[in-house]
N, C-alpha and C positions, 0 to 999 in steps of 0.2 A: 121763453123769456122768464126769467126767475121774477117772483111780486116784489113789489116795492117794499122798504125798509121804512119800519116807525118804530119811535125810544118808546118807553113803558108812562111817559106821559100823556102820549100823543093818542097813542090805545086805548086808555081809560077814558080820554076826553070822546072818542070814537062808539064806546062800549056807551056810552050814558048818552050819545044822541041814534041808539040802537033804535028800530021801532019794536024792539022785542026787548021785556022786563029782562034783567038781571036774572033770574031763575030760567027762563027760555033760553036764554046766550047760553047759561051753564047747558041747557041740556041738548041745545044743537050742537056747542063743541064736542061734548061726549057722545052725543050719537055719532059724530063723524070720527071720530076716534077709535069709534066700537066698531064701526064698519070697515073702518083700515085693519083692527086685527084679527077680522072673521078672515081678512084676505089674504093675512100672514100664519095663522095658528088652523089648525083641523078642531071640529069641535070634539067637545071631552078635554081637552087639553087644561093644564092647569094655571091658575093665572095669580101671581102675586101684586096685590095693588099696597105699593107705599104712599100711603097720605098725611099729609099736614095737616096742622089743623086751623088754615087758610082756604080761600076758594081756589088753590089748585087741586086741596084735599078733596073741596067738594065734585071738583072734575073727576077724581077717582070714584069719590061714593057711586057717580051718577052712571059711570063705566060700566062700576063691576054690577050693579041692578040691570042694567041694560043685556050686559053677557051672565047673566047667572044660569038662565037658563038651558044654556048651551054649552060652557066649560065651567068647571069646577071653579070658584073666585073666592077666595081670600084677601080679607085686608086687616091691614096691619098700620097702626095709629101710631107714630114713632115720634112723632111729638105733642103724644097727648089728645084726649077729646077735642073736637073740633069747636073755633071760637065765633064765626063769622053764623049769621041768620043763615044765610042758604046753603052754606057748608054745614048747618047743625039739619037742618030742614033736610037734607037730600041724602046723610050719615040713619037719620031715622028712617026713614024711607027703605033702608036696605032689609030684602026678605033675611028670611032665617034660615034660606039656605048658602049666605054668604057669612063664611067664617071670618069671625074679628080675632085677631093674633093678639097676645101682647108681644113687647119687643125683646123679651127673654126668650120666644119661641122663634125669632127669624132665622139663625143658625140652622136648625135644623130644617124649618120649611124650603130656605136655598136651596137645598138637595132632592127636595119633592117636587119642585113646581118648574114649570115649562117655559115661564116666563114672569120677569118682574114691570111692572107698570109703575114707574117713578113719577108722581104725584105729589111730592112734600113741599116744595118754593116752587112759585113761579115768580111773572116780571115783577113784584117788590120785594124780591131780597135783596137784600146788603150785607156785604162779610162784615164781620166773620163768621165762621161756622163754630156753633159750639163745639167742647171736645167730648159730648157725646154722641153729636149730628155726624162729628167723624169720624167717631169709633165706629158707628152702625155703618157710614157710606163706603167706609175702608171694608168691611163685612160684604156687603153689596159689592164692590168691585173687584172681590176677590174668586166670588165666587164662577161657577163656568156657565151662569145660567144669561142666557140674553137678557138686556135693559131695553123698554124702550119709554122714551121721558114726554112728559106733556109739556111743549109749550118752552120750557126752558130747563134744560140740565140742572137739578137741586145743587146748588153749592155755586152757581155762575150768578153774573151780577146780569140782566140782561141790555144796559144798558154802554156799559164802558169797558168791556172786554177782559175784565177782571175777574177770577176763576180762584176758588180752593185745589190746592192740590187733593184732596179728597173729595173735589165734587166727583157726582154720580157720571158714570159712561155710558154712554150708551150704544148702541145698534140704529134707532130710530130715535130720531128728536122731531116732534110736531107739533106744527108753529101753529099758533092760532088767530086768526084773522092773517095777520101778515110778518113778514120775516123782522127781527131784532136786532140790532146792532151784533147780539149774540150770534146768530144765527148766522152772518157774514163774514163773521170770525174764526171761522172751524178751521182751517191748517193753522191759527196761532193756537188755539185751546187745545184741540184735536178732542172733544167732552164726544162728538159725535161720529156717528160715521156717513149717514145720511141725513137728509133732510125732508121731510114734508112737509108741505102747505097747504093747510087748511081753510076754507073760507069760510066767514061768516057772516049771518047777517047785522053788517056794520056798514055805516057810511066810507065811501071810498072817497080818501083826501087827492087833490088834485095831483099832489106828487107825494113821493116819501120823505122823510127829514134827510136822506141821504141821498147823496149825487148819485142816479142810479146812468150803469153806462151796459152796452151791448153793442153788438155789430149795426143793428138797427140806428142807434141812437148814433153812435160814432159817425155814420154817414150820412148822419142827420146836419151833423153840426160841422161835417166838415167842408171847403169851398170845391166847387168845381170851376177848373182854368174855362176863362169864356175864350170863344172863337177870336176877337181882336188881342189874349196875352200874349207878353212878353218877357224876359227873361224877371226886370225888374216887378210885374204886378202886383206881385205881393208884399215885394219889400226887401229888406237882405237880411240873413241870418249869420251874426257873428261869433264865431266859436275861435275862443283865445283859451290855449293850454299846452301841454304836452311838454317835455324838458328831455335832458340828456338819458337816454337810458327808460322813458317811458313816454316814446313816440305813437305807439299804439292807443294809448288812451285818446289823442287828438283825434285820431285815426278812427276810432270806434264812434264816436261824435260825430266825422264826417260819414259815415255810414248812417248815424243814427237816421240826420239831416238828410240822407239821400233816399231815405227809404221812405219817407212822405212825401218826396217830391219837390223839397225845398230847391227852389230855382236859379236864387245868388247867394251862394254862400261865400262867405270870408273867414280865412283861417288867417291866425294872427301865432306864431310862433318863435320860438328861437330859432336863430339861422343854424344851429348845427343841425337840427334834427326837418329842414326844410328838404333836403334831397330826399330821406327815405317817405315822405310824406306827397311829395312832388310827383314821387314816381310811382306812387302806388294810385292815388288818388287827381286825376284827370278835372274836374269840375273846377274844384274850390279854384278862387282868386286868393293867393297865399302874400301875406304879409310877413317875412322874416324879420326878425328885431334883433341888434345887440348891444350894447353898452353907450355905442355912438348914437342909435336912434327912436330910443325904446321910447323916451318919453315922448315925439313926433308922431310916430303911428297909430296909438290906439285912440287921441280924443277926436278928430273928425271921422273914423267909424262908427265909436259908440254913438253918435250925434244923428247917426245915416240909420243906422242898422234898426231892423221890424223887431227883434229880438238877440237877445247876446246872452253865452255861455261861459264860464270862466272858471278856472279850476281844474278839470280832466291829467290827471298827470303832470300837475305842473309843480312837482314836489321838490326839481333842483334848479327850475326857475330863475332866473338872475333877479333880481327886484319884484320880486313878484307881489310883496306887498304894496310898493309902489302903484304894481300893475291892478290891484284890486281899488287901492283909492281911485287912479284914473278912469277906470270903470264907473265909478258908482258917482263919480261925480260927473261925469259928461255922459253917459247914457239918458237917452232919451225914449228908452224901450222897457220892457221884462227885464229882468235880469236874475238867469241861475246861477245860483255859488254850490259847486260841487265839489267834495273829493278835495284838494288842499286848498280851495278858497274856506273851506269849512274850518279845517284846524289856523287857518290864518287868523279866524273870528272868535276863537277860543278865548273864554272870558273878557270880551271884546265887542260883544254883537248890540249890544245896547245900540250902537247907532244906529241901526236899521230901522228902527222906527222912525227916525227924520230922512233917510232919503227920499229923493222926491218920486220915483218911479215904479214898477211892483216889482219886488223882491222874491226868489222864490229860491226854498231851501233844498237840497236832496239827501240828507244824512241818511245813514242806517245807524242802527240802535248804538253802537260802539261808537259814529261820527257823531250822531245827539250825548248820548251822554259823557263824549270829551269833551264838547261844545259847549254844554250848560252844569259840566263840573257834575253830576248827578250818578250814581251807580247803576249800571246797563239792568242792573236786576230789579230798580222800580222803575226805571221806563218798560221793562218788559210784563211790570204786573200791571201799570198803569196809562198804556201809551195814547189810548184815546183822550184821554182825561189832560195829560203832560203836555201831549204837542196840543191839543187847542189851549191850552194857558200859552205855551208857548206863542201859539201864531199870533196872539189878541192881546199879549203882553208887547210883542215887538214890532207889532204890524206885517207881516211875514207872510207868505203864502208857505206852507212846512209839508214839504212830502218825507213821509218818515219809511223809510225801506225796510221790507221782511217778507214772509210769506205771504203776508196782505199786506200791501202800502197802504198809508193811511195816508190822505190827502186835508188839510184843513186851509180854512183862509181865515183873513184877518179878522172877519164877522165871525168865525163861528162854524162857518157849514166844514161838513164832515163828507167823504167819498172814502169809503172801503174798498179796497179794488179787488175780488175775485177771481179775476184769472192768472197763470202763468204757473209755473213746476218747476220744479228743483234744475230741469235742463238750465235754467237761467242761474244758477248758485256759481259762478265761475267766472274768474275774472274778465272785465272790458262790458258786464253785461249792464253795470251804473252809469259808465261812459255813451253808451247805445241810448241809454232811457234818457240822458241829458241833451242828444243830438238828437233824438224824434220828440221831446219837448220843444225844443228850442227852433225846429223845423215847423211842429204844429202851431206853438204861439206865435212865428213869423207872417200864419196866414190866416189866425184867427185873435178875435180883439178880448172875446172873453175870456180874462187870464187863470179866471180857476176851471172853467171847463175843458178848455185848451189843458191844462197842466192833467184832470182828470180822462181824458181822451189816449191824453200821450203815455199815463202809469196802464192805463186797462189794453192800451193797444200793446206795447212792450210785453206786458204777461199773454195775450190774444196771440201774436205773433208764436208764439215758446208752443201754445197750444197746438196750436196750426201744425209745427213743425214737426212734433213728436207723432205726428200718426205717420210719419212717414220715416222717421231720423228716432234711432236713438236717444235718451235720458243723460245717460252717460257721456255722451261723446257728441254733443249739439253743436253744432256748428254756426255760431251766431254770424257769420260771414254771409246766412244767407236771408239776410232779413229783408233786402231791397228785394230779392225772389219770390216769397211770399208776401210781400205787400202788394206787389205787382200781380199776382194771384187775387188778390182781394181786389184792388184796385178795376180792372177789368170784372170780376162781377158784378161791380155797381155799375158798373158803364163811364168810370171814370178813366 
């Protein structure tokens, strides 16, 4: 189970109810530090330590005194003498057998040394980088010698997933005390390629600032059917979408929905596209609409229904705007707008914050930034930061799609979702994550755990499946097969 996730506020509040001074933290994270790369390097080996001249720097001083012994260490001041008490205090401290570089000699030391130990920012930087921080880090990342970074990648923000294109890379990134915003974020930055957890001695906060989710937790929070259920005990789940020419979209909903075990589900679509849906898909209770009775069939289901999905392919729709008011005005449940309920809302979404039920959004980066008019390239520098304005501006529950979905609600809280591979990069796989939402919030009441259950279980499933299936050629048709896999290990 990966440690819980704290912002660079939450740490420091952590570090200062330490029972161990500020000089001891420093020197219990660098001992454990030194210990991980006696486990990685042979000794003799040569060691380049880049420091700041902050208390990351002093993590470095206290590094390379610890390993001077043993390998050859070098350090190199790249942004000057050190300014902090325990970072100048632990910089004097260093024997005279660890060489201090200036930064006119790193060029050539690149070439000699066995490895660099990136020690310049930790969790208080903020872009930007100067343009000598990234002359020197473009230096470093060009060369062929391994990186491995204390704590936070120099050049990363550790708190809102925002990165220089010239932060450092590394090989090994170690966390200290506990994982980062940053640190959760490694396929959007890619700064790393591993990660380790360090511990320290710091109080352990009851939870992390971040929705933390696993196989464990998931079947913590999910219901088990009791011996007297029936088809209705949980409630019904209404999934309205799909149109001429993108039947499948519904269709991947009603899978999504079947693959948690949603028990009534109602599909609500146009009548041309109700036979190929009919005959593929056995469960659902189907509602066909057309010109004569569109308005008639959707307010006494939203009125019924545990949860409702709306949008999945309903892009040639007859009224379909029509079809979203009536939604949001008689719904009596959750309600997700995916896929063209989303461009329906296009400079438009202001109202979301008065209706009266919880709203929950699924854009990816291209659906958010057509939705709130903004260019895909500062949601992509800023998306932690964008979707919680976004969710607390509109009242919204915002799950923003990518390599990590990022989950927000209207207060505030944050869920980074960690699982799932590129197998999922292929169409119908938004439509899937909107029908096993819409399936899970049908049997459970809390709407952002539920919504965080359903983005980690969608990547979980992908994971499951690649050890057996192909990258390439996934087959998301067999999601109800592996859940059902899962399902019976818990004894459900």
């Amino acid at each position: 189970m990966k440690g819980m996730i704290v912002d660079s506020i939450k740490m420091k509040q952590l570090e200062n109810t330490s029972p161990l001074s500020p000089e001891e933290l420093m020197e219990e994270a660098s001992a454990a530090i030194a210990a991980e790369l006696r486990k990685q390097l042979p000794a003799g080996s040569v060691l380049l330590f880049l420091c700041g001249k902050g208390n990351n720097g002093g993590d470095g001083f206290v590094c390379a005194r610890l390993l001077a012994e043993e390998y050859t260490c070098m350090v190199c001041l790249v942004s000057g003498e050190p300014v902090t008490e325990i970072s100048k205090l632990n910089y004097d401290r260093l024997p005279e057998t660890v060489r201090i570089l200036p930064v006119s000699r790193l060029r050539a030391a690149l070439k000699k040394v066995d490895l660099v130990v990136d020690a310049v920012y930790g969790i208080g930087f903020h872009l930007p980088l100067s343009a000598e921080m990234k002359k020197i880090f473009r230096l470093v990342n060009s060369s062929s010698v391994q990186v491995y970074s204390v704590d936070i990648n120099s050049g990363c923000e550790s708190d809102t997933g925002r990165y220089d294109t010239d932060a450092i890379r590394s090989e090994i990134t170690y966390a200290l005390g506990y994982r980062k915003p940053f640190h959760a974020f490694r396929k959007h930055h890619q700064m790393f390629k591993e990660i380790v957890e360090l511990p320290l001695s710091i109080p352990q906060p009851d939870h992390g600032q971040c929705m933390e989710m696993d196989e464990e937790r998931f079947f913590a929070g999910f219901p088990k059917k009791n011996e007297n259920a029936f088809k209705g005990s949980y409630g019904k789940t209404l999934l309205v979408g799909g149109s001429y020419g993108m039947a499948g979209a519904l269709g991947f909903n009603i899978l999504g929905a079947r693959t948690v075990g949603a028990s009534y589900i109602q599909a609500v679509l146009p009548q041309e596209i109700y036979p190929i849906l009919a005959g593929r898909f056995l469960q659902p209770v189907y509602y066909p609409f057309g010109d004569h009775n569109w308005k008639d069939v959707l307010p006494p289901l939203a009125e019924k229904a545990r949860a409702c999905a709306f949008g999945s392919g309903a892009v040639h729709m007859t009224h379909k705007h029509e079809v979203l008011d009536l939604i949001l005005q008689n719904a009596s449940c959750p309600v997700i707008l995916d896929a063209e309920a989303l461009n329906l809302l296009k400079n438009n979404y202001y109202f979301l914050k008065f209706v009266r039920v919880p709203v929950i959004l699924t854009p990816h980066i291209g659906e958010f930034s057509n939705l709130i008019g903004k260019p895909a390239e500062m949601i992509q520098d800023n998306p932690i930061s964008m979707a919680k304005d976004f969710a607390e501006e509109n009242h919204v529950y915002l799950v923003l799609k990518g390599p990590h979905t990022i989950v927000v609600s209207p207060s505030g809280d944050l869920y980074i979702n960690e699982s799932g591979n590129p197998a999922l990069a292929q169409a119908g796989s938004g439509d899937l994550l909107t029908g096993i939402m819409a399936g899970i919030l049908t049997m459970t009441r809390d709407v952002y755990r539920a919504v965080c259950m359903a983005v980690w279980l969608h990547g979980y499933l992908a994971d499951l499946g690649i050890q057996e299936n192909s990258v390439q050629n996934f087959n998301l048709e067999q999601y109800p097969e592996l859940m059902n896999k899962l399902f019976k290990k818990h004894g459900f």
